[in-house]
N, C-alpha and C positions, 0 to 999 in steps of 0.2 A: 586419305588414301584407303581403298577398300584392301582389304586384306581379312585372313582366318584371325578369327581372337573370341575364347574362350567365355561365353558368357557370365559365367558365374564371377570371372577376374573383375570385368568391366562394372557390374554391381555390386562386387565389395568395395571396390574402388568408391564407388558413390556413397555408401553407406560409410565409409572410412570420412571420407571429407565432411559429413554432416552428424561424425560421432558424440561430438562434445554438445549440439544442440539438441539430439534426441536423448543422450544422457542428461542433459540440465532437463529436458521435458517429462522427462519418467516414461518416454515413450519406447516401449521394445520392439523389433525390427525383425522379421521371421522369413528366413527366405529358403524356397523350396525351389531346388533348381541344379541338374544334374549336371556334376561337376566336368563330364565327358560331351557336354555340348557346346561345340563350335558351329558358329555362321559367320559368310564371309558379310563385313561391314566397313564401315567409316566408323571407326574407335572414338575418334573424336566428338562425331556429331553424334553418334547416338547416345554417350557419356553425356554430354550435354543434354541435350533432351534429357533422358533419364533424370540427371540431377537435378532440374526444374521440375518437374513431373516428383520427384521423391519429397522436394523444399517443400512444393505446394502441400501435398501428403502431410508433412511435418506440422505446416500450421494449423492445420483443419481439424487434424485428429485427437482421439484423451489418451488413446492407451496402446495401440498395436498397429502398426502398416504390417503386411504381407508382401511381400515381392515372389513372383514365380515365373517362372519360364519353361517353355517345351516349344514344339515344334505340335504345327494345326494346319492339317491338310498340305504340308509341307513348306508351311511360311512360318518361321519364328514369331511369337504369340508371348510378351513380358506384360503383364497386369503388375500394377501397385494397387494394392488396396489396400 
């Protein structure tokens, strides 16, 4: 269901569920992401996405993912890197 929900909620939530394997990896997690931005979404589907998208992140990298979010030309804009 589309509805308002708070970006930064929906990405700690990801990073919460994948805490135990990025702390067994020594991998630190940096997210830059203004705690006042909402867009209306599918909570569920883009939690999903995200968390596939974060997992992949997780096995590929030695040392740091980045997550960030803003608004781009007025379409919401989340990079993992």
């Amino acid at each position: 269901m589309i509805e308002e929900h708070y970006i930064e909620d929906i990405i700690e939530e990801v990073i919460a569920k994948n805490a135990l394997y990025s702390e067994n990896k020594g991998i630190v997690v940096e997210t830059h992401i203004d705690p006042e931005l909402l867009w209306f979404l599918d909570e569920d589907l883009i939690g999903n996405l995200l968390n596939d998208v974060f997992v992949n992140a997780l096995r590929y990298t030695d040392s740091t993912i980045c997550i960030s979010a803003d608004t781009v030309d007025e379409q919401l804009q989340i990079q993992i890197r």
